[in-house]
Steps between C-alpha positions, in 0.01 A plus 500: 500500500548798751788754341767679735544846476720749734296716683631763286367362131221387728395888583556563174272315361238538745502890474535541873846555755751314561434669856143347480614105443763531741278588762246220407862260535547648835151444614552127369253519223737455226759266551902569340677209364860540474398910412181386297158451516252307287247612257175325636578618838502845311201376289307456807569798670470735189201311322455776302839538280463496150707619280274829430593589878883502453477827271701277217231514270439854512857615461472264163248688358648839632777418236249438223426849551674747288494798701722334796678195304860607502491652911279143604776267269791671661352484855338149452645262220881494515731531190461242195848324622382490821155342425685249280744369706220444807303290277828358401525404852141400529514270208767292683319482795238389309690250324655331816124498629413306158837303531363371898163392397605348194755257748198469765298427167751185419514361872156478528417368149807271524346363834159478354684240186657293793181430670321387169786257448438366840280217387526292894331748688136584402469861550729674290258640273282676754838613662575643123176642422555699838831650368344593186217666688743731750751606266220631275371698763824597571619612138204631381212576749652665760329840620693766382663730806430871385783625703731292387369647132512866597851419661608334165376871329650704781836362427535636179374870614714501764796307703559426871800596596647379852799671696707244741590516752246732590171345332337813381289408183437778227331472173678648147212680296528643123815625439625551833896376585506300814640825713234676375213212605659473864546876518115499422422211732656685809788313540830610597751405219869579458557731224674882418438613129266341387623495141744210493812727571600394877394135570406549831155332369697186445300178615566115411200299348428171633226418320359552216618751177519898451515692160681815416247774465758836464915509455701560788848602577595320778747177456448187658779246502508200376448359839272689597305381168557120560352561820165640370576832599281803339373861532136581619467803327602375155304173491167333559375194588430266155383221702175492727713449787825592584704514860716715561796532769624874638488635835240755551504826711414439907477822573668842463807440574507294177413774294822726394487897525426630156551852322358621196336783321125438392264718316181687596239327266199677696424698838086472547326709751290305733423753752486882565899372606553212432702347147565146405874514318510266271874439387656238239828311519707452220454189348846383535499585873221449708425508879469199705346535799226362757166552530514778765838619453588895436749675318625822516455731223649782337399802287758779366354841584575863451658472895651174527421158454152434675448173685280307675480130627100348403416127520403352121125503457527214226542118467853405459345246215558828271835618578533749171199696641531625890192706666571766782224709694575831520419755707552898500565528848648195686764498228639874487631623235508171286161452579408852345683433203328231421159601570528814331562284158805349370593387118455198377831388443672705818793293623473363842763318696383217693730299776412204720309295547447542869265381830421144629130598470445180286204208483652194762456136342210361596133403443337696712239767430624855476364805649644876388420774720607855344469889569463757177785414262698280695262223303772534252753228633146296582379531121874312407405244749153472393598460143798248585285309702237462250741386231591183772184437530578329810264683753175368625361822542629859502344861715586861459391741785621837325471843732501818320551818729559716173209650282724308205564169724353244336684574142475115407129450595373370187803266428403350853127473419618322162706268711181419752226469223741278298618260770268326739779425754603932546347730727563840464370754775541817472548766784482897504572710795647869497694367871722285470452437891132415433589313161722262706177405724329425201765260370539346819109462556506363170729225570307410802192476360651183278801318659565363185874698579588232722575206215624753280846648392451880566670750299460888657651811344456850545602765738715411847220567724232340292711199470579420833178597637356240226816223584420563844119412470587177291733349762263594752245224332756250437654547227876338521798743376597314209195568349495872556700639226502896542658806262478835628522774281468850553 
């Protein structure tokens, strides 16, 4: 008997995208029933999945080993409560299966008595002997599904969690709360603190149950309580799969201006002058923001504050920990402070977030075109898009006109050796005039721009030179998202 999955357990267990199976149901070769598809048409297209594939049976023995137990338990295996009530909840659904084939046991054996008392109609034991003969293959030969066995396992490593109205899926891993799972999964959840003191996480479960995992101050009201309200960062999901109801961010415009005062944690030089700034948020208030969004920051110095506006180089899926390319000389004075070393622990003032340079819905594939560090706002994007997992396929055409331009270059190579749907393509030219031609010449060599939402960033004239040369082959405006930066 064929098992339904959603396309996100589905991925899952598969070890591939959800982009991936989405694109076979758009090409027609997996078919969606009422949001799920069916294990032998899975089966058949992925012959090959065993359990082995899915990675489950290596991170078991990873927490057989010693040396990484405790770091694999906390990022695999969620708490002891947590485990117990899931199989709490997957012993009833157990028992209700029981319950049904014990009734659908009774019809048919109750049936099969009637027709042996029927002594006027000469058939009745052949008709028998054929019920006999089905509901033993039935109850006791049928061919295991090993989906719906990995799926059974999967459920107690991990829940589904689904948002309404919007759909989005994310899973809960290890000891993650559920704000920290959708945080991690890209999506774009209401919340301030994080730590349970302003219940602007607030969200109303539908289905399923969630378990405290950490005190919190915030007070709910009685009903607010009857109505299954709870807080995202204080709980997790104890059953396999829980929906959830809150309205998630559109855009900027839903995300409120913010001011706070983080800490240096590192500055690391990746060029002659060039730093990435690596700050840290205090834990009771963090930074929400887009992928692609900037702040501006600010650094006390001997003359005045020092300021400058930079677009977050880092996945909004981490909001304690905030990235920031600096360099000596397009950012003044700041800039020079920072390269030239700051203490770990130096206050910084951040306020924002800012910009509408943000991934659009959709399933297209994405293509990032940069120039020297303005691949900072693209690495968010990058990152954020990888945690939806939602794109086919991604390209990054990077142009570096500065001994020092391409800081990120081995991240990128990591990202194209790991993935078999990224391109990277990297491009040096001391001109930016002549760098431009390259870019361009690259884009016409493979029109692959065409189906593709296109995000440029870097300097005025290299961006609309660049914008310029993607209309001109047909690319529409509302999927040419641009950021220029100086």
């Amino acid at each position: 008997m064929a098992h339904r999955l959603t396309v996100w357990r589905a991925a899952q267990l598969l070890g591939v995208s959800r982009g991936q199976l989405q694109a076979l149901v758009r090409e027609g070769r997996l078919a969606l029933d009422d949001g799920l598809v069916s294990s032998e048409q899975l089966l058949a297209l992925y012959p090959q999945a065993q359990l082995e594939d899915s990675g489950m049976l290596e991170r078991t023995q990873a927490i057989r080993n010693d040396a990484f137990a405790r770091r694999v338990r906390e990022r695999t295996l969620p708490s002891q409560e947590v485990l117990a009530q899931r199989l709490f909840h997957q012993s009833t659904e157990l028992a209700e299966v029981r319950r049904h084939l014990q009734r659908y046991h009774g019809l048919v054996t109750g049936l099969r008595d009637r027709l042996r008392a029927e002594t006027t109609w000469r058939g009745p034991q052949a008709l028998a002997d054929d019920i006999d003969r089905a509901l033993g293959q039935v109850l006791a030969s049928e061919v295991a599904d090993p989906l719906e066995a990995m799926d059974d396992m999967l459920k107690l490593m991990s829940a589904q969690v689904t948002i309404r109205p919007s759909g989005h899926e994310f899973s809960v891993m290890g000891h993650d709360t559920l704000l920290q799972a959708g945080l991690k999964a890209g999506l774009r959840l209401p919340y301030g603190c994080g730590n349970g003191s302003c219940g602007m996480c607030k969200v109303r479960v539908i289905h399923g149950e969630v378990c405290r995992t950490q005190p919190f101050d915030y007070v709910l009201s009685e009903t607010e309580k009857a109505q299954g309200y709870t807080l995202m960062c204080a709980h997790t999901a104890a059953s396999s799969d829980l929906t959830l109801e809150t309205l998630e961010a559109t855009g900027p415009q839903d995300i409120p201006p913010q001011e706070l005062v983080a800490t240096v944690r590192s500055v690391t030089m990746l060029g002659a002058d060039t730093a990435q700034l690596h700050l840290q948020t205090p834990r009771s208030h963090r930074l929400r923001f887009l992928a692609g969004q900037s702040v501006t920051l600010g650094l006390a110095g001997a003359g005045g504050d020092l300021q400058s506006t930079l677009p977050i180089a880092s996945c909004p899926c981490d909001d304690r920990n905030l990235h920031f390319l600096v360099t000596r000389d397009q950012e003044g004075d700041f800039g020079a402070a920072v390269c030239a070393g700051l203490k770990s622990g130096t206050p910084v003032s951040v306020r924002g977030p800012m910009g509408d340079f943000v991934l659009a819905e959709g399933l297209r594939p994405l293509l990032f075109i940069a120039c020297d560090t303005a691949v900072a706002p693209i690495k968010s994007l990058i990152e954020h898009a990888l945690a939806l997992e939602a794109a086919p396929a991604m390209a990054l055409l990077w142009l570096a006109t500065r001994p020092d331009g391409h800081v990120l270059a081995n991240q990128c190579r990591a990202w194209s050796e790991a993935l078999d749907a990224f391109e990277y393509t990297p491009l040096s030219h001391p001109d930016p005039q002549a760098g431009v031609t390259q870019v361009i010449e690259s884009l016409r060599a493979d029109l692959f721009a065409i189906d593709c939402d296109c995000y440029l960033a870097g300097p005025a004239s290299f961006v609309s030179q660049i914008d310029a040369a993607l209309m001109a082959m047909g690319v529409p405006s509302a999927q040419r998202h641009t950021l220029v930066l100086s």
